[in-house]
C-alpha positions as a Markdown table, in Angstrom:
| # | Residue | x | y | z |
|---|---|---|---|---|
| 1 | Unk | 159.3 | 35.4 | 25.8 |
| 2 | Unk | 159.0 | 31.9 | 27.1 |
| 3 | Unk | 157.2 | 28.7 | 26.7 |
| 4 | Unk | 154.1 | 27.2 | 28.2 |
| 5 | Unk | 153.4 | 23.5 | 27.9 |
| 6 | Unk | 150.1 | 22.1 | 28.9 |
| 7 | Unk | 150.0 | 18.5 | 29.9 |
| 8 | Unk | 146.5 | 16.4 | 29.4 |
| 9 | Unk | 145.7 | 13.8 | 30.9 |
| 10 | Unk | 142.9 | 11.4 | 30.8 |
| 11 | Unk | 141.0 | 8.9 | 32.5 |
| 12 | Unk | 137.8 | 6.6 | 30.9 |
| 13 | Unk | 135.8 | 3.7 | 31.0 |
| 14 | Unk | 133.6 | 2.0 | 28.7 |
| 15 | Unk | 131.4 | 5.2 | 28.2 |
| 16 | Unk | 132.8 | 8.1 | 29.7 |
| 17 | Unk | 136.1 | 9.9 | 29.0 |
| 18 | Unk | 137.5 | 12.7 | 31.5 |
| 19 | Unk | 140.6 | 15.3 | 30.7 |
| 20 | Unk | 142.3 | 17.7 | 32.9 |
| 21 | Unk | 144.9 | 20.3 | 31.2 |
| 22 | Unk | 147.0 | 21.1 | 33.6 |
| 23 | Unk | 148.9 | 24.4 | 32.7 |
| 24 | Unk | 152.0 | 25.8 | 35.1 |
| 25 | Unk | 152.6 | 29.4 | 34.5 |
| 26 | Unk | 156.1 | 31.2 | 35.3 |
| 27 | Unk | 155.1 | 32.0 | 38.7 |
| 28 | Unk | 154.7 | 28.3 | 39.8 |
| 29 | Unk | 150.9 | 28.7 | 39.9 |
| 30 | Unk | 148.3 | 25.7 | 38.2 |
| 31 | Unk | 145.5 | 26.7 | 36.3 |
| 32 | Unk | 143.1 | 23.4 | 35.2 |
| 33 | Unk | 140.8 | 23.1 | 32.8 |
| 34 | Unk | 138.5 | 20.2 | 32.6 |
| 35 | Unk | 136.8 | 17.9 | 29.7 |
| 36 | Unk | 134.0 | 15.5 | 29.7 |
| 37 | Unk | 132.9 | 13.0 | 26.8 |
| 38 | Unk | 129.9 | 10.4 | 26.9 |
| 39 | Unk | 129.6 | 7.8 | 24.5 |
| 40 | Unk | 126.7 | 6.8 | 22.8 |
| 41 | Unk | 126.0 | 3.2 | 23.8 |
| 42 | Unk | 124.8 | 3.0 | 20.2 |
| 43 | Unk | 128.4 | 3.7 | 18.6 |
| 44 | Unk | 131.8 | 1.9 | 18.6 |
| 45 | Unk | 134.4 | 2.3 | 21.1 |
| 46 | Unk | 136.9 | 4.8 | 19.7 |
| 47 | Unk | 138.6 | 5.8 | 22.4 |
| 48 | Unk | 140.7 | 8.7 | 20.4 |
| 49 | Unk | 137.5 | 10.4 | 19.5 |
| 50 | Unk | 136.3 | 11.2 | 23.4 |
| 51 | Unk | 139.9 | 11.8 | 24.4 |
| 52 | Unk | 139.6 | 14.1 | 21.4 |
| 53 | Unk | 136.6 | 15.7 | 22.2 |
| 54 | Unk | 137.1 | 15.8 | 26.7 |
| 55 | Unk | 141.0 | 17.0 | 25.4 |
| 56 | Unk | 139.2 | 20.3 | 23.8 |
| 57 | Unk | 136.9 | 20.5 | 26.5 |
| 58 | Unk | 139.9 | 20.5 | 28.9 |
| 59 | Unk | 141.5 | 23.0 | 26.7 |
| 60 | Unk | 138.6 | 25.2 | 26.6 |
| 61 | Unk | 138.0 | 25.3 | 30.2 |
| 62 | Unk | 141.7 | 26.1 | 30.7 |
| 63 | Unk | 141.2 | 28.7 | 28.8 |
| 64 | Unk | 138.4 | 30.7 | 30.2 |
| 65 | Unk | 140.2 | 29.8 | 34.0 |
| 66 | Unk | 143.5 | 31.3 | 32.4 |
| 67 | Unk | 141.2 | 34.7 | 31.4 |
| 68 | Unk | 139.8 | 34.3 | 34.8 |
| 69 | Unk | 143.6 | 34.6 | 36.5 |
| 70 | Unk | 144.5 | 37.3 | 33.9 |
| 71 | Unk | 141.4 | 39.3 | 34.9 |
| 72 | Unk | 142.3 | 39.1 | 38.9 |
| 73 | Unk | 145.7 | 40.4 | 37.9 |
| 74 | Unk | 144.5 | 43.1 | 36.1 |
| 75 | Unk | 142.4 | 44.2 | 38.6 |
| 76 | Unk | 145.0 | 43.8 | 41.4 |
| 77 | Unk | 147.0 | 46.1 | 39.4 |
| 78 | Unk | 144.8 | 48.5 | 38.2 |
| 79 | Unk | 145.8 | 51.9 | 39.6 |
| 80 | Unk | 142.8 | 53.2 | 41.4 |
| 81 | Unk | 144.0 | 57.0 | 41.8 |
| 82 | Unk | 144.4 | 57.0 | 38.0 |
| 83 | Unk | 141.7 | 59.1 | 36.2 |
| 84 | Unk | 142.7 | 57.3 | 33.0 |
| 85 | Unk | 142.0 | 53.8 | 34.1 |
């Protein structure tokens, strides 16, 4: 077993807030995710709460790319003369 570490990072303005997680897997491959946030002109500037919310965005798109990887690898390796699988 090893350990992953994802690394987010973020860039905003006044209104908007971006995130990309960046996660490096064992083989040396990247797999992104990225995480939007808009602030309502109407509310206060709290930048923790879009870097919050575009930080699980990122997460969540990392995480459906990751399945995405997983998925090709499975099918790379799916034994095709098998007639179990």
């Amino acid at each position: 077993m090893g350990t992953w570490t994802v690394e987010l990072a973020f860039a905003e303005d006044t209104e908007h807030t971006e995130a990309i997680a960046i996660l490096r897997i064992p083989d040396g491959r990247e797999v992104r995710g990225l995480g939007q946030a808009k602030r309502d002109p109407a509310d206060r500037p709290v930048a923790e709460i879009g870097e919050e919310i575009a930080g699980a965005r990122a997460l969540s798109s990392l995480a459906h790319e990751l399945l995405n990887v997983a998925a090709a690898e499975v099918e790379k390796n799916v034994r095709r003369d098998d007639p179990l699988g």
